[in-house]
BABATI-234293 format. One record per residue (C-alpha): residue number from 1; y, x, z; residue in three letters. Coordinates in Angstrom, 2 decimals, decimal comma, always signed. Layout:
REM residues N
<NUM; <Y; X; Z>; "ALA">
...
REM end
This chain:
REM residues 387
<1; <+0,00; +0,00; +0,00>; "UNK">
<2; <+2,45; +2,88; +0,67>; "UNK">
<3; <+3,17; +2,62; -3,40>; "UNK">
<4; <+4,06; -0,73; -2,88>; "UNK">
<5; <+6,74; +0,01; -0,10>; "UNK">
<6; <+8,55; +3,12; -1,91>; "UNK">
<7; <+8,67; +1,18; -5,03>; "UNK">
<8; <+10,48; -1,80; -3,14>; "UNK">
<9; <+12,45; +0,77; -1,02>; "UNK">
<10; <+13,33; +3,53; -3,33>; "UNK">
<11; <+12,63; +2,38; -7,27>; "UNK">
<12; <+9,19; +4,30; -7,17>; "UNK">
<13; <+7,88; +5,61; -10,54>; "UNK">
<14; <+5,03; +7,17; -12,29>; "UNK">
<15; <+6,33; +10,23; -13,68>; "UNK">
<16; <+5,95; +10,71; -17,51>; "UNK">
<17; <+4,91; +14,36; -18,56>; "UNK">
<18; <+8,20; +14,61; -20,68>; "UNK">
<19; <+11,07; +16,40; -19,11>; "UNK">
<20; <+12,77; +15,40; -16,12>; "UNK">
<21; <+16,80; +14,80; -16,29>; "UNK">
<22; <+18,83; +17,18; -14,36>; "UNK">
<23; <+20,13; +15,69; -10,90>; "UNK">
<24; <+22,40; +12,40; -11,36>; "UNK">
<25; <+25,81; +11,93; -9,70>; "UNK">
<26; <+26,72; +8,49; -8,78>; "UNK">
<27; <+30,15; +7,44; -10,30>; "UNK">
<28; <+32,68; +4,85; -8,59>; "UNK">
<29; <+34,39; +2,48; -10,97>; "UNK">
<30; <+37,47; +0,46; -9,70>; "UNK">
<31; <+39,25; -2,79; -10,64>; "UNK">
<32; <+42,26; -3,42; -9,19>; "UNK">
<33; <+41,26; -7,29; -9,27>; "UNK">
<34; <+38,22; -9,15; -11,21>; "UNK">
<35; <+38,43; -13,22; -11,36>; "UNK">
<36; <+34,80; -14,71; -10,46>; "UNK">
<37; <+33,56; -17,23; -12,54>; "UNK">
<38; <+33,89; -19,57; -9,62>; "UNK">
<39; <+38,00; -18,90; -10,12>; "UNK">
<40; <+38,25; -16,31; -7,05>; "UNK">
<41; <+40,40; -13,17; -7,79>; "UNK">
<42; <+38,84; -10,37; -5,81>; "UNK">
<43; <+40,89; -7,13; -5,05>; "UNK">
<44; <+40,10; -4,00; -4,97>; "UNK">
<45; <+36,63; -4,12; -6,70>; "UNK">
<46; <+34,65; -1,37; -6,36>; "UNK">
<47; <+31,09; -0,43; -8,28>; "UNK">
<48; <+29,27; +2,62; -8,12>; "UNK">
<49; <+27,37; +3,38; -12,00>; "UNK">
<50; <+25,51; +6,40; -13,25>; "UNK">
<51; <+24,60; +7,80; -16,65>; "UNK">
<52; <+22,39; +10,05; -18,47>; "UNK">
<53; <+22,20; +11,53; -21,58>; "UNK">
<54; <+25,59; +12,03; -23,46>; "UNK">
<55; <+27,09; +9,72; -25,24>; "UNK">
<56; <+27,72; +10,46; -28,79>; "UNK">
<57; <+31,18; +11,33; -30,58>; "UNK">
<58; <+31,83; +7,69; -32,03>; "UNK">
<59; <+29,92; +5,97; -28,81>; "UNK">
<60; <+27,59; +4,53; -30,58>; "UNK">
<61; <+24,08; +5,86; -28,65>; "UNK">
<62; <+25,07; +3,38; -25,46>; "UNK">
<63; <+22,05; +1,52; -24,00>; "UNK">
<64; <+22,65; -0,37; -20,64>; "UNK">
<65; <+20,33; -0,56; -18,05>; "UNK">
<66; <+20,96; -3,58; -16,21>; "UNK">
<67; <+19,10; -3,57; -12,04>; "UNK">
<68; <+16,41; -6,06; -10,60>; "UNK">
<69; <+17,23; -8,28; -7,16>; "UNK">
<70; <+16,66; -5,43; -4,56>; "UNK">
<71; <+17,57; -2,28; -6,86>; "UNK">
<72; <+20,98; -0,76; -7,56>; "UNK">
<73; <+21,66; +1,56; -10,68>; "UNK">
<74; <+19,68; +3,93; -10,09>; "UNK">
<75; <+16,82; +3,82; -12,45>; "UNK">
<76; <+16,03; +7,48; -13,22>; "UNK">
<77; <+16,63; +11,31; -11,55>; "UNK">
<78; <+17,29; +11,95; -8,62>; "UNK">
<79; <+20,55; +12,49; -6,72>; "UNK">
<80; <+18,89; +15,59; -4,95>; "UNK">
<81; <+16,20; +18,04; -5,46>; "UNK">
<82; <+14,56; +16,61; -1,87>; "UNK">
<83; <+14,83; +12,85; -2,85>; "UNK">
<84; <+11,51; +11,10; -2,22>; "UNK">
<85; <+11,40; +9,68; -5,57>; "UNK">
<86; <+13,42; +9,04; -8,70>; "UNK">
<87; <+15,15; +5,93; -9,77>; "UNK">
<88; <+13,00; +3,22; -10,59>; "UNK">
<89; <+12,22; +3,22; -14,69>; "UNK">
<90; <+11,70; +7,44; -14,56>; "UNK">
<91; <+8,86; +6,64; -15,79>; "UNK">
<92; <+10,65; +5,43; -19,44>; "UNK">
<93; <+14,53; +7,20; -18,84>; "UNK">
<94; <+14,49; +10,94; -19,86>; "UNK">
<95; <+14,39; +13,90; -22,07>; "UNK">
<96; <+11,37; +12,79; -24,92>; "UNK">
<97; <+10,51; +9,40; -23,26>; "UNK">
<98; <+10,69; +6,15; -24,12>; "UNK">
<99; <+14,38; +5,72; -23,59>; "UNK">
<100; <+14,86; +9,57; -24,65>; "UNK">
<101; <+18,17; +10,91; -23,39>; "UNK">
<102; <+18,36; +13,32; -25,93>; "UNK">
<103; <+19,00; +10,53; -28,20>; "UNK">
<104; <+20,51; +8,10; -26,25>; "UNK">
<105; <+23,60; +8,01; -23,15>; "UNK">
<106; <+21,89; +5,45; -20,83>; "UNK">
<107; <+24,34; +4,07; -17,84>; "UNK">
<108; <+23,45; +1,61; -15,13>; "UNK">
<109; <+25,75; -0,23; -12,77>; "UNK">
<110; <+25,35; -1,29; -9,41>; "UNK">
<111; <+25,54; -5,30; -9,09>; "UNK">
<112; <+28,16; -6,76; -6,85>; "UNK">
<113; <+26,88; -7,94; -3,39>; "UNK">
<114; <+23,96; -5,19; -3,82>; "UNK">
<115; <+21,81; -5,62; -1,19>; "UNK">
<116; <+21,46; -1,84; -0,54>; "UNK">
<117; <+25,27; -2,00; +1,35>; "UNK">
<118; <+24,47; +0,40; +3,58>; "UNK">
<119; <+22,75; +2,94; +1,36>; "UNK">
<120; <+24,90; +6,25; +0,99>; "UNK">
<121; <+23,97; +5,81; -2,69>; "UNK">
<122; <+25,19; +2,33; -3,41>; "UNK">
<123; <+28,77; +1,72; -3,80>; "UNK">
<124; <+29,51; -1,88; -4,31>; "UNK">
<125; <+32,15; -5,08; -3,53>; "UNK">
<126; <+30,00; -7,59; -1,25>; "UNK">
<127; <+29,87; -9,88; +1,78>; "UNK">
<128; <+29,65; -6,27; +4,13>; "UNK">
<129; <+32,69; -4,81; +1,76>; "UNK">
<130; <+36,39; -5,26; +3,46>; "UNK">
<131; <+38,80; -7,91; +2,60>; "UNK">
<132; <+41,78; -5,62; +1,67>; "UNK">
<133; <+43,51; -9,34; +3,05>; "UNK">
<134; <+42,03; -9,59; +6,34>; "UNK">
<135; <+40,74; -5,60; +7,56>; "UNK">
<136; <+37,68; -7,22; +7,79>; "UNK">
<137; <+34,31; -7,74; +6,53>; "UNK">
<138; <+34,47; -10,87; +3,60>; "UNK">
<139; <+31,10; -12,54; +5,25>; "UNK">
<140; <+31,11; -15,81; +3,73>; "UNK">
<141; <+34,51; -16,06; +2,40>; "UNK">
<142; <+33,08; -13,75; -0,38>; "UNK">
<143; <+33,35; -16,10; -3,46>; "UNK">
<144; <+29,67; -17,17; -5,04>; "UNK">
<145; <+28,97; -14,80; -7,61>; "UNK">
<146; <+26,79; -15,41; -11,21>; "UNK">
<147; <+24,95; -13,22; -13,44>; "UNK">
<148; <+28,05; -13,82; -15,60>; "UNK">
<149; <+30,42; -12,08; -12,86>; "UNK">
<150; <+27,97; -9,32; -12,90>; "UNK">
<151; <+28,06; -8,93; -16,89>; "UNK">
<152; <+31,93; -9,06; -16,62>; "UNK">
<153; <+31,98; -5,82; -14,22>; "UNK">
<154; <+29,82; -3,83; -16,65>; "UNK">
<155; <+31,64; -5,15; -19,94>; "UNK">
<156; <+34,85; -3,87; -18,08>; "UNK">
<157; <+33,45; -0,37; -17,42>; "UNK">
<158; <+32,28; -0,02; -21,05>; "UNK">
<159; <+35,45; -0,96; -22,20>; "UNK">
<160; <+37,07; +1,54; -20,01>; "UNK">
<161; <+34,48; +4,23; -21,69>; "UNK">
<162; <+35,47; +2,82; -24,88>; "UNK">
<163; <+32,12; +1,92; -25,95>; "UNK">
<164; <+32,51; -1,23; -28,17>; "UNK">
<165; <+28,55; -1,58; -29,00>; "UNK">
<166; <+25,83; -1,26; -27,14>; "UNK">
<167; <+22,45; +0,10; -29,06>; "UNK">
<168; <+20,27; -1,87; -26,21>; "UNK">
<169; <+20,19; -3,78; -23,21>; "UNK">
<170; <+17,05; -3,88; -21,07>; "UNK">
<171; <+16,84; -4,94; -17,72>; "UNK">
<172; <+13,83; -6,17; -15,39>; "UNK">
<173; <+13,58; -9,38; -13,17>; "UNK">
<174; <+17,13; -10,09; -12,31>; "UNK">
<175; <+18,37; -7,27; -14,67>; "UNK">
<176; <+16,90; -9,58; -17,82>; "UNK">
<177; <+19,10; -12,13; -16,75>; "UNK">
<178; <+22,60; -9,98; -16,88>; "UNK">
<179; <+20,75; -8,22; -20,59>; "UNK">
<180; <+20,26; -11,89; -21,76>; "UNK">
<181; <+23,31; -13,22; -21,07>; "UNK">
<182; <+24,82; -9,96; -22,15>; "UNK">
<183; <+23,47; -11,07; -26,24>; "UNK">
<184; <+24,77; -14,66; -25,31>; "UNK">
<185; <+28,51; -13,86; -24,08>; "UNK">
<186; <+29,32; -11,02; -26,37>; "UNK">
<187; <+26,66; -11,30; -29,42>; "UNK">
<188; <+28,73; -9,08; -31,85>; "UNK">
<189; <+28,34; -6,28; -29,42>; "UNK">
<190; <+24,34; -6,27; -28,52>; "UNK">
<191; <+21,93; -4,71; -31,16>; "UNK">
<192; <+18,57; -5,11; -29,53>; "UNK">
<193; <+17,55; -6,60; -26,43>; "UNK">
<194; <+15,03; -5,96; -24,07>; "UNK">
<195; <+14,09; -8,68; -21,20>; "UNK">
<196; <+11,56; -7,20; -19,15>; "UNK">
<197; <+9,51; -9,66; -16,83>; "UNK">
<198; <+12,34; -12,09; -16,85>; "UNK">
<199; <+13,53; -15,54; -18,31>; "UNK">
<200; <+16,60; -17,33; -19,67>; "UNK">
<201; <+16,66; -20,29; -17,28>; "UNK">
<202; <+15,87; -20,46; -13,69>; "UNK">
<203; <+13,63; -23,69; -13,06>; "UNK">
<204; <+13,73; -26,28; -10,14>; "UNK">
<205; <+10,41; -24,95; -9,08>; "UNK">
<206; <+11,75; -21,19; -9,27>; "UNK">
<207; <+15,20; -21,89; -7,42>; "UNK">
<208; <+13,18; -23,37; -4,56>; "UNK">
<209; <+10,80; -20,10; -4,08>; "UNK">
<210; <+13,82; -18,32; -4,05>; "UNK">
<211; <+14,98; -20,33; -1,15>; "UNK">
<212; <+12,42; -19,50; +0,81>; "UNK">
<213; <+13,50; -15,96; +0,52>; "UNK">
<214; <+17,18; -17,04; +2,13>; "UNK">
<215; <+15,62; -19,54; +5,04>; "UNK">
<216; <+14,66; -16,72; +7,29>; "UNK">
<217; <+18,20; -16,07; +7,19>; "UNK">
<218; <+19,68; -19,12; +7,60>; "UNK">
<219; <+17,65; -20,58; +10,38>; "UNK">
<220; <+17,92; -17,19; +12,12>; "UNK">
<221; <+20,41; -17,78; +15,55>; "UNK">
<222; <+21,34; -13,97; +15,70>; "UNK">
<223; <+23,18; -14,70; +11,68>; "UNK">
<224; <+26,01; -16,20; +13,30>; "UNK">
<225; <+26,59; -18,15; +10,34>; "UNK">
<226; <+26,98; -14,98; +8,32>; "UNK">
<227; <+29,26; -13,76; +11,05>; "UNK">
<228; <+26,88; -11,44; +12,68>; "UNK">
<229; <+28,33; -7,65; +13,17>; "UNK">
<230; <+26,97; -5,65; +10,10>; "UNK">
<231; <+25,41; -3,22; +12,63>; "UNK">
<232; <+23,04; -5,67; +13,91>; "UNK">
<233; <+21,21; -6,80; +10,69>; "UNK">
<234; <+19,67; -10,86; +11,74>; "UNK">
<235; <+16,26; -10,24; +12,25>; "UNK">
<236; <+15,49; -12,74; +9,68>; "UNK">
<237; <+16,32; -10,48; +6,78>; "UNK">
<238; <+12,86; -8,30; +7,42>; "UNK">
<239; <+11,07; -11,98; +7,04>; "UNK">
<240; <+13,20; -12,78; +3,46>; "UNK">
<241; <+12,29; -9,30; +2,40>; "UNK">
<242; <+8,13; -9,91; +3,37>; "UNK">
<243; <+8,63; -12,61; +1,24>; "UNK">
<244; <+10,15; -10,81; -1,95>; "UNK">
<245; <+7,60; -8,22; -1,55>; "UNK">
<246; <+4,38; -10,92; -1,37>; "UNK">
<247; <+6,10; -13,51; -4,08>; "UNK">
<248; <+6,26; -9,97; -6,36>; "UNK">
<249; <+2,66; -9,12; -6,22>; "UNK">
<250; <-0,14; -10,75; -7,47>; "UNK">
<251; <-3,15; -11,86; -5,06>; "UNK">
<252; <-5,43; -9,25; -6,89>; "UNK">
<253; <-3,20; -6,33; -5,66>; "UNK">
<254; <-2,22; -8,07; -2,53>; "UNK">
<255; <-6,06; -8,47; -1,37>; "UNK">
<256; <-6,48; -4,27; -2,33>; "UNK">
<257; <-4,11; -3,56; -0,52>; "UNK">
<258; <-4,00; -5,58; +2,76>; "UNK">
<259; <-6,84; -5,89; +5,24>; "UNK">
<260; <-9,00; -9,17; +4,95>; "UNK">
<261; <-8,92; -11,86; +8,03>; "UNK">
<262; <-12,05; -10,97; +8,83>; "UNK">
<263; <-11,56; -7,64; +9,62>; "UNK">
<264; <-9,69; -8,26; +12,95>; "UNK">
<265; <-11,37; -9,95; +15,67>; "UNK">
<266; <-8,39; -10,73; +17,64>; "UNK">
<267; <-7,24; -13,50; +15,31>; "UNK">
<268; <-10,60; -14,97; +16,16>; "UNK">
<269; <-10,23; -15,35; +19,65>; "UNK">
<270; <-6,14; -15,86; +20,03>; "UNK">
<271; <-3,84; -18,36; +18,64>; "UNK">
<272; <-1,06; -15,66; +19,64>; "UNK">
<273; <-2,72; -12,96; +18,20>; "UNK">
<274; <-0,56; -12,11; +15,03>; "UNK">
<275; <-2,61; -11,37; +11,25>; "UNK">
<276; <-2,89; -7,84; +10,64>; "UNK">
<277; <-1,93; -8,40; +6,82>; "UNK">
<278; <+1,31; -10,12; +7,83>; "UNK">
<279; <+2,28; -7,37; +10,54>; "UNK">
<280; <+1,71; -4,79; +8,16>; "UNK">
<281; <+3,97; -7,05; +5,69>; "UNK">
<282; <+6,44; -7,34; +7,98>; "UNK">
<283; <+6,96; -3,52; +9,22>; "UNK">
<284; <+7,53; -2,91; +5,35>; "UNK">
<285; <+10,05; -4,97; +5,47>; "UNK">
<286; <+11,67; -3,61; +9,04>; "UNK">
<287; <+11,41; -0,24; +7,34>; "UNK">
<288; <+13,90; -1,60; +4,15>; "UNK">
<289; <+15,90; -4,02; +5,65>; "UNK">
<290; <+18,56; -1,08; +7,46>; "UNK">
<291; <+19,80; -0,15; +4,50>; "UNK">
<292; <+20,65; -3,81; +3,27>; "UNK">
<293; <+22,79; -6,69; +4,06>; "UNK">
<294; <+21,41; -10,07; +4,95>; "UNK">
<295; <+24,89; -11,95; +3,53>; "UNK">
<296; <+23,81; -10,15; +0,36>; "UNK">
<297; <+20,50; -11,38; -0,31>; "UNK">
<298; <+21,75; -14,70; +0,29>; "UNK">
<299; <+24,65; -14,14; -2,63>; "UNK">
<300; <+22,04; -12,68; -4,87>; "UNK">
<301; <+19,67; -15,58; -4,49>; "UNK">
<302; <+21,84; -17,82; -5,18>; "UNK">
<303; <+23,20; -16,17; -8,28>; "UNK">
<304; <+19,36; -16,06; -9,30>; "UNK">
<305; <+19,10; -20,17; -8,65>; "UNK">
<306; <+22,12; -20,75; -10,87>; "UNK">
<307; <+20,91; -18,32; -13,64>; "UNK">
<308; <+20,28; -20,23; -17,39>; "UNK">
<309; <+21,74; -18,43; -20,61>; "UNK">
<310; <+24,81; -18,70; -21,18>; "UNK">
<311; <+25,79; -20,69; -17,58>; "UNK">
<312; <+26,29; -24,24; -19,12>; "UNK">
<313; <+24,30; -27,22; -19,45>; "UNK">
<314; <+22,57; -26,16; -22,37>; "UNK">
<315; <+20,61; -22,34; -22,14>; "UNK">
<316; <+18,21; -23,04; -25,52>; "UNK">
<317; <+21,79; -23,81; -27,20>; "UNK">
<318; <+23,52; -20,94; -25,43>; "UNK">
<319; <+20,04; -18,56; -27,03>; "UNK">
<320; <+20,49; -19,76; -29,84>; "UNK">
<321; <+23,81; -17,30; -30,53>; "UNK">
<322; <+21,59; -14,45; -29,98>; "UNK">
<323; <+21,83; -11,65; -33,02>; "UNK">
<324; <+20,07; -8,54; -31,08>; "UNK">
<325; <+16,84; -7,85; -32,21>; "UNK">
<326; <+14,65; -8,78; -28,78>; "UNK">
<327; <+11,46; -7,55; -27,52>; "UNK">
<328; <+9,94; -9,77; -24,57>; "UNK">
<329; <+7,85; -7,43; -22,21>; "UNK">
<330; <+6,67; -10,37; -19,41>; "UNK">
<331; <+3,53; -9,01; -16,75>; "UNK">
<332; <+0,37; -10,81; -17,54>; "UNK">
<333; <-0,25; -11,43; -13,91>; "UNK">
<334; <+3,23; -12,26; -12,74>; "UNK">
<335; <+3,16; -15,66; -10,59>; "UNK">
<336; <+7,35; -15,22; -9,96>; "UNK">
<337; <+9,38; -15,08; -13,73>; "UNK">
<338; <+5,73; -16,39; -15,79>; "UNK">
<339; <+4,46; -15,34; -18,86>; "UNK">
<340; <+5,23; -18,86; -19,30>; "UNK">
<341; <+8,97; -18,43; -18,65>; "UNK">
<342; <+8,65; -15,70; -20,93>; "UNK">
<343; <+7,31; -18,04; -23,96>; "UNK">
<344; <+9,38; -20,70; -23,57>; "UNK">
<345; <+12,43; -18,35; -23,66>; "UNK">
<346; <+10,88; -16,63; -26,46>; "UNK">
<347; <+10,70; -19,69; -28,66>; "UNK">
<348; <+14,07; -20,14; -28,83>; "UNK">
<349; <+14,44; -16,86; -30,80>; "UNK">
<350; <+11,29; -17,11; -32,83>; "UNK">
<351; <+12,02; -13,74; -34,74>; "UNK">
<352; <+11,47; -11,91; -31,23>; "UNK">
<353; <+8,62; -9,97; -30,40>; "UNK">
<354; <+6,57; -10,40; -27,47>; "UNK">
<355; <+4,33; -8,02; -25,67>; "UNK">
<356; <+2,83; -8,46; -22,04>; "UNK">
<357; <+2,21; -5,79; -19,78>; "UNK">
<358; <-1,11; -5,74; -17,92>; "UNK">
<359; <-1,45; -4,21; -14,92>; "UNK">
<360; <-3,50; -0,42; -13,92>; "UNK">
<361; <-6,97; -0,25; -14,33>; "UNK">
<362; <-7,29; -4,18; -14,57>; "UNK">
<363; <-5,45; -4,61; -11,46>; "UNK">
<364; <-2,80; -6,74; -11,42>; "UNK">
<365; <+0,52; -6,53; -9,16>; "UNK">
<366; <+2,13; -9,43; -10,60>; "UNK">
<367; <+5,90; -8,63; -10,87>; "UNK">
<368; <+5,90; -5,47; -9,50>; "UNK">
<369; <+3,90; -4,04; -12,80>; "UNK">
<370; <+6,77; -4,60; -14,96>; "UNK">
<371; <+8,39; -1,36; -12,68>; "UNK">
<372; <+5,10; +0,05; -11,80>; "UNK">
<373; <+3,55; +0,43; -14,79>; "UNK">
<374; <+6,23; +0,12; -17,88>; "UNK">
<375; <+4,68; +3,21; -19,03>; "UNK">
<376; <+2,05; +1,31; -20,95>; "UNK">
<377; <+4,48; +0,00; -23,02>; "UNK">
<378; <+6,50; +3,33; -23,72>; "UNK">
<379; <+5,50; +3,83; -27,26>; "UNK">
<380; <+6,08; +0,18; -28,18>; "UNK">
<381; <+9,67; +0,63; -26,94>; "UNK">
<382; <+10,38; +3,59; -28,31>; "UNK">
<383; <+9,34; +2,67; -31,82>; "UNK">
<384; <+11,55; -0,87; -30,75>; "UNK">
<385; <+14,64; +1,52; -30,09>; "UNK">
<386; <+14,25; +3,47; -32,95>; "UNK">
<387; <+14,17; +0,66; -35,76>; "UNK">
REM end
């Protein structure tokens, strides 16, 4: 299980045989004020983005690598030589791999209201940020932000760049919703798109599972009603984040990894007695949750609930002004954003491709092999990027 808990804590990858990138230094963009799509001006907007690769001499070699619910931007290197890991998709970002930086300047952006607040790497406006109004943290006055708010941010750092086109957007989980709606707000400017286990709409069935990750939160006493001092983290946020970590994974890699009921005679004899696979789940979770923000999960599950292309009352409509060539790369065994999701998003560009990818050695791990095993799909990618 320990792969399990440094791919949810630290963006754990299997590392390619290509060359690695030299170390990455995170960048801080600034906006003296952004307007939400929910009308809110914000000011003072910070965002902390990364890159790799250079960018060419009439920009043109941009891809965008947009982050998944509980990452940030880093998806490949490492910030130092005695980092654990690298970022997340190392696996695919790099000298000769799939995403090949000697080809291509890839950047990445951290969302706003990252959950990682209170990572040294992460730099990010949020619930835990300051309210250059008040001196103090925004908690709940923080306006409700979209995928669309997120897209804005990173269409105003390109712009800053000066990159005008973008060769590709990819982006797993949450990240295909902000590369989606990246072809639907500003289709001139997308050439190919990548969604990688992910969806255009967010169904009723969906939004509610993604409740369940906020509930621990919100029926927790010690959250104060998001007034809680950012130093003592509600203990419900370790429950939310056992949740995101089962809901990822499919039984068949849960079961391998977590010891049966029957293995513990305790349970047998005492109502109190707690299951071993749940404690285990749970001190996972402890271990994550002090480098994020409760308030923030909350903010990015609801921006998850509202997500459909295009934010309006019509997402196979809002598709439908897609021009970037797309490649759909759903997990065969992923019970949270379906293969079926997948499909039915899919048909509303029928000139898309559509590839799933299965999980190692015939073991699935749902959602999670979309991170943990993108490898498989490196060549198909490449040859994608390349054409």
């Amino acid at each position: 299980m320990k792969w399990l808990v440094a791919l949810f804590c630290t963006g754990l990858s299997v590392l390619a045989t290509a060359a690695e990138l030299p170390l990455v230094q995170k960048q801080q963009f600034d906006l003296a004020e952004f307007s939400t799509q929910s009308g809110v001006q914000l000011k003072q907007v910070k965002v902390g983005w990364e890159a790799y690769g250079t960018l060419n001499a009439d920009k043109s070699n941009a891809i965008l690598i947009t982050h998944y619910f509980s990452g940030s931007s880093h998806a490949a290197g490492k910030y130092r030589s005695t980092d654990a890991a690298p970022g997340y998709w190392d696996a695919i970002i790099g000298p000769g791999k799939a995403i090949d930086t000697n080809k291509f300047y890839v950047l990445s952006v951290d969302s706003l209201a990252n959950i990682n607040a209170f990572s040294p790497d992460v730099i990010t406006t949020g619930p835990a940020s300051i309210n250059p109004a008040t001196g103090k943290p925004y908690g709940l006055s923080f306006p409700v932000v979209t995928i669309t708010d997120f897209v804005e941010v990173q269409r105003a750092l390109l712009d800053t760049l000066g990159i005008k086109k973008l060769h590709a957007v990819i982006g797993p989980s949450m990240g295909s919703f902000q590369a989606i709606e990246w072809t639907v707000r500003y289709p001139e400017r997308v050439q190919r798109l990548v969604p990688v286990i992910g969806t255009a709409y967010i169904d009723a069935y969906s939004a509610v599972r993604l409740e369940r990750w906020a509930q621990p939160i919100k029926q927790d006493p010690s959250w104060q009603q998001g007034q809680y001092p950012l130093n003592q983290q509600p203990a419900g946020l370790a429950l939310a984040l056992a949740y995101v970590i089962q809901d990822a994974l499919h039984p068949q890699g849960f079961n391998q990894s977590y010891p049966a009921p029957a293995q513990d005679s305790a349970i047998h004899h005492s109502i109190k007695a707690e299951l071993p696979a749940f404690s285990q789940l749970l001190s996972a979770a402890k271990g994550r949750s002090a480098q994020m923000d409760a308030n923030s999960l909350l903010y990015l599950v609801r921006a998850s609930q509202l997500w459909r292309a295009g934010m309006g009352d019509n997402w196979p409509q809002a598709l439908a002004q897609v021009k970037a060539k797309t490649l759909w790369l759903p997990a065969t065994g992923d019970l949270l954003l379906t293969p079926a999701m997948a499909q039915a998003s899919q048909q509303q560009l029928p000139s898309s491709r559509y590839q799933e990818i299965a999980g190692k050695k015939g073991v699935s791990n749902g959602h999670y092999d979309g991170l943990s095993n993108i490898q498989s799909v490196s060549q198909l990618l490449s040859d994608f990027l390349s054409h």
